[in-house]
TIRO-2110 file (N, C-alpha, C; in Angstrom, 1 decimal):
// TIRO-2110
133.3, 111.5, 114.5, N, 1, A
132.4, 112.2, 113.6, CA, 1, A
131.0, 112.0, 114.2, C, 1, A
130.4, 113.2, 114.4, N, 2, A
128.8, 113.3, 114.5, CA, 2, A
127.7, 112.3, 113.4, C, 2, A
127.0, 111.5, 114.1, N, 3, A
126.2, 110.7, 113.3, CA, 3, A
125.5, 111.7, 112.3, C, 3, A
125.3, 112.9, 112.6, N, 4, A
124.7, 114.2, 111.1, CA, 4, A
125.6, 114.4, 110.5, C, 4, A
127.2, 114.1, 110.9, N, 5, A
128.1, 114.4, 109.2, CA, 5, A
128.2, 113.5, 108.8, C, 5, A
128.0, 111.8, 109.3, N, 6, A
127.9, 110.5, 108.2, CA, 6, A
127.4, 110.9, 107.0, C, 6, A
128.0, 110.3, 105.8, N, 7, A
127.2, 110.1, 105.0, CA, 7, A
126.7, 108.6, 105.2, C, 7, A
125.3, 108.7, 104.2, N, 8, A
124.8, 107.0, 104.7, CA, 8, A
125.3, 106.3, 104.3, C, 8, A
126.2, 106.0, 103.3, N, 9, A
127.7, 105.1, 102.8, CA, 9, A
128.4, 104.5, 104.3, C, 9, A
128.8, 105.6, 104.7, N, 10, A
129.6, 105.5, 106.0, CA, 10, A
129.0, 105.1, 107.6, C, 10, A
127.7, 105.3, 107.9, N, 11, A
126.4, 105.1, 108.1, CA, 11, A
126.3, 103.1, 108.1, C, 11, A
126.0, 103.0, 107.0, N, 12, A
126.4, 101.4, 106.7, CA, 12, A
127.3, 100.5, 106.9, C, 12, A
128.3, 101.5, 106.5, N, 13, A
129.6, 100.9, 107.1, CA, 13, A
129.9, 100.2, 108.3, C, 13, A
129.0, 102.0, 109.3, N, 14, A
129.5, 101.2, 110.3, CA, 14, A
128.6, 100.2, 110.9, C, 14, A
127.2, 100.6, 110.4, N, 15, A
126.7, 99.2, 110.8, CA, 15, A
127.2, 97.8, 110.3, C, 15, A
127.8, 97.7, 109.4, N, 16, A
127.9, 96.6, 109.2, CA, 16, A
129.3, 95.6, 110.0, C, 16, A
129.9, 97.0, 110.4, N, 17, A
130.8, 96.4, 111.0, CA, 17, A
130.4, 96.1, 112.3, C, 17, A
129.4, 96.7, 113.2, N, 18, A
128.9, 96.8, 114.0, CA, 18, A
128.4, 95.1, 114.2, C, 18, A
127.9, 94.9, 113.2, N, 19, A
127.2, 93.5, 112.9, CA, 19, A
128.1, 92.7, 113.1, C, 19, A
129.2, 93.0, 112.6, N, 20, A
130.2, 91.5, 112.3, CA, 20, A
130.8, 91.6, 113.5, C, 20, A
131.2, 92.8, 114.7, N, 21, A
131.7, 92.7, 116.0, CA, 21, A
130.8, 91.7, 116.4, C, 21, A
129.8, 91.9, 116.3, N, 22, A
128.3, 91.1, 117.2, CA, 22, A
128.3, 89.8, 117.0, C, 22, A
128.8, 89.5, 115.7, N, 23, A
128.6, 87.8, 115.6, CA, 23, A
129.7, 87.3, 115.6, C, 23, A
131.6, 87.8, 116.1, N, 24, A
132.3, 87.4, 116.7, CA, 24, A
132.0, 86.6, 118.0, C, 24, A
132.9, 85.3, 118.0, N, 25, A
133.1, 84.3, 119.2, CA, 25, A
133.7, 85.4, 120.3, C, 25, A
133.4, 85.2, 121.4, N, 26, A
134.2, 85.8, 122.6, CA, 26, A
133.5, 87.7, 122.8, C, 26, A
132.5, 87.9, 122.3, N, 27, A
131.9, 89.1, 122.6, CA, 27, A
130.8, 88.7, 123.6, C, 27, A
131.1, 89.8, 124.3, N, 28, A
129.9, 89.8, 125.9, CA, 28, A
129.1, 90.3, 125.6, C, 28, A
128.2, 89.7, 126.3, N, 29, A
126.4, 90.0, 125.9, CA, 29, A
126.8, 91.9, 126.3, C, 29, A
127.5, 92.1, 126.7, N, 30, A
127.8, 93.5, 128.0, CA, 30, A
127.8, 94.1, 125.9, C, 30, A
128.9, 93.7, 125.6, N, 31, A
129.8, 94.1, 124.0, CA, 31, A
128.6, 94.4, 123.2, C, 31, A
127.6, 92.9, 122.8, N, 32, A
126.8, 92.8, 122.3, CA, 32, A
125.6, 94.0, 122.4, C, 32, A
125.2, 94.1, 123.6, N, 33, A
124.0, 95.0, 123.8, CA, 33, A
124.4, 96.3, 123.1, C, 33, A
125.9, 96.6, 123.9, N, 34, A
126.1, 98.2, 123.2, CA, 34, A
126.4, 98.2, 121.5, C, 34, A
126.5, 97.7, 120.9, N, 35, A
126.8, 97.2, 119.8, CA, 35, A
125.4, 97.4, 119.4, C, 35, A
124.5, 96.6, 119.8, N, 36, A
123.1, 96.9, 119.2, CA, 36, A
122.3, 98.3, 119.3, C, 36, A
122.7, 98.4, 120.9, N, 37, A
122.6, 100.2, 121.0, CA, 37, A
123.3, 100.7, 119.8, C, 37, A
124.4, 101.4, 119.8, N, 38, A
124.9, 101.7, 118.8, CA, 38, A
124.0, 101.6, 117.4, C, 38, A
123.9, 100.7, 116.9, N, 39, A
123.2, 99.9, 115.6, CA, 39, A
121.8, 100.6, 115.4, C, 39, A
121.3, 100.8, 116.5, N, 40, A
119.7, 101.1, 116.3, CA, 40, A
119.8, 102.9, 116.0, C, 40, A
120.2, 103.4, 116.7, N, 41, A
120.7, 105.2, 116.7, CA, 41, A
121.2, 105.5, 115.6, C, 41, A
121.9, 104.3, 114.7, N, 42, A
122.7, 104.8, 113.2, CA, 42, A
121.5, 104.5, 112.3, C, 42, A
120.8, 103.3, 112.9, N, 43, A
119.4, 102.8, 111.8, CA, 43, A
118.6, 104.1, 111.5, C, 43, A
118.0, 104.8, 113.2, N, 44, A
117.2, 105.7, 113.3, CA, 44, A
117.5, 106.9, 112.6, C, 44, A
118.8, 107.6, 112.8, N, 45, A
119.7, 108.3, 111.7, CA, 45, A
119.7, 108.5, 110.0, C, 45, A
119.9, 106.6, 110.1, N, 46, A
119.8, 106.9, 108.3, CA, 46, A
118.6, 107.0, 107.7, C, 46, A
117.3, 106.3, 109.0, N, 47, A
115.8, 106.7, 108.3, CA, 47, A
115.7, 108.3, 108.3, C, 47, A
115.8, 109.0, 109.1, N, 48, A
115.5, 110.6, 109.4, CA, 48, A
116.5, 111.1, 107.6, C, 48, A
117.3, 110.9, 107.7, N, 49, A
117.8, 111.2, 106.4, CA, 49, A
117.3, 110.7, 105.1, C, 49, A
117.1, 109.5, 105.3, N, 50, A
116.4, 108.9, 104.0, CA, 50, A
115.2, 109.9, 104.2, C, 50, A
114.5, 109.6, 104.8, N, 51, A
112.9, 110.8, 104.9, CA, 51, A
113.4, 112.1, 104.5, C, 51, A
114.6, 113.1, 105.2, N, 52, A
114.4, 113.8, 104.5, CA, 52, A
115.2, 113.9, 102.7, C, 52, A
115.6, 113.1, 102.7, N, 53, A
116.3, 112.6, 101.2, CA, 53, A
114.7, 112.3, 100.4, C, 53, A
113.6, 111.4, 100.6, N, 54, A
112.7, 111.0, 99.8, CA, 54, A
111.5, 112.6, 99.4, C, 54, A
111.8, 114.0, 100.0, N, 55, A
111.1, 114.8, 100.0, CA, 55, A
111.5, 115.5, 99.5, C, 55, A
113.0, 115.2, 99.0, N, 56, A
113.2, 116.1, 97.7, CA, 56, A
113.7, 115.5, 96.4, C, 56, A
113.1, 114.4, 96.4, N, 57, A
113.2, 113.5, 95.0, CA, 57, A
112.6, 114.3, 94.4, C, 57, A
113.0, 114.1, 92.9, N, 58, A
111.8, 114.6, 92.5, CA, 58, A
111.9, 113.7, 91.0, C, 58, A
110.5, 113.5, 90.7, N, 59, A
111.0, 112.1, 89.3, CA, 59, A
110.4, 113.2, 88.0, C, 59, A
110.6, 112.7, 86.9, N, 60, A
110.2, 113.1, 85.4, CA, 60, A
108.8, 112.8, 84.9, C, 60, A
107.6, 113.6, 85.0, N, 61, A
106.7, 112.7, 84.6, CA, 61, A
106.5, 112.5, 83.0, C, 61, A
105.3, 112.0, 82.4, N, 62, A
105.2, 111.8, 80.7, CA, 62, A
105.8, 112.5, 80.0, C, 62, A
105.3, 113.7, 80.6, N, 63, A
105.7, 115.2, 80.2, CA, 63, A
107.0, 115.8, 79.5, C, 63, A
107.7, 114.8, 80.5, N, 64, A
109.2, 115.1, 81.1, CA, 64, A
109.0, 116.5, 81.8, C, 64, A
108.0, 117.0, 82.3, N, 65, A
108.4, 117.7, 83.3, CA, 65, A
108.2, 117.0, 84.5, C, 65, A
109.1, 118.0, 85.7, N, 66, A
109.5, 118.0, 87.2, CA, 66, A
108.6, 117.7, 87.9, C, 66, A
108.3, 116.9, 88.9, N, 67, A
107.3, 117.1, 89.8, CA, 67, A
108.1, 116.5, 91.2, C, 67, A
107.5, 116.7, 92.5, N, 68, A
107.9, 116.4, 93.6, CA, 68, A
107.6, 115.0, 93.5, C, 68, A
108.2, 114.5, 94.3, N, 69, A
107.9, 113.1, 94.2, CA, 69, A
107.0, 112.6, 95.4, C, 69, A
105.9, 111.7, 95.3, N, 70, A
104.7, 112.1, 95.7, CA, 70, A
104.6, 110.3, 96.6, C, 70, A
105.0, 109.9, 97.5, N, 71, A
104.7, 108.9, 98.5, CA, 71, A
103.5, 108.5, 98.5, C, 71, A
103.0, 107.1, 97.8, N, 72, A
101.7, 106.7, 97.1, CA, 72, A
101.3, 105.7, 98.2, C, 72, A
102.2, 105.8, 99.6, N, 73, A
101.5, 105.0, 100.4, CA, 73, A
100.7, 105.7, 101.4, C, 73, A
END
């Protein structure tokens, strides 16, 4: 599966397993590095999603009406 059909559930998943290959006894730094490769490309992934996921939030204001949701940093 293409890292754009993950969903970010699945996304975590595999990082996480990715993680626990890596802190297995008997993995080669050779194992390890691609492992972290890997790791970083799924990170970079779920940010680009999450960004475009946070631009179409959209919250309730006093009002209760709709507004885009507006990144206060």
């Amino acid at each position: 599966m293409q890292d754009e059909e993950k969903t970010l559930e699945e996304s975590f998943d595999e990082l996480d397993g990715l993680l626990e290959a890596m802190e297995e006894d008997g993995a080669t730094i050779e194992q390890s590095f691609a492992h972290y490769e890997r790791g970083m490309k799924l990170v970079q992934k779920m940010h680009e999603k999450l960004s475009a996921l946070e631009g179409k939030v959209e919250q309730i204001n006093a009002e209760g009406q709709f507004e885009e949701f507006a990144d206060e940093h």
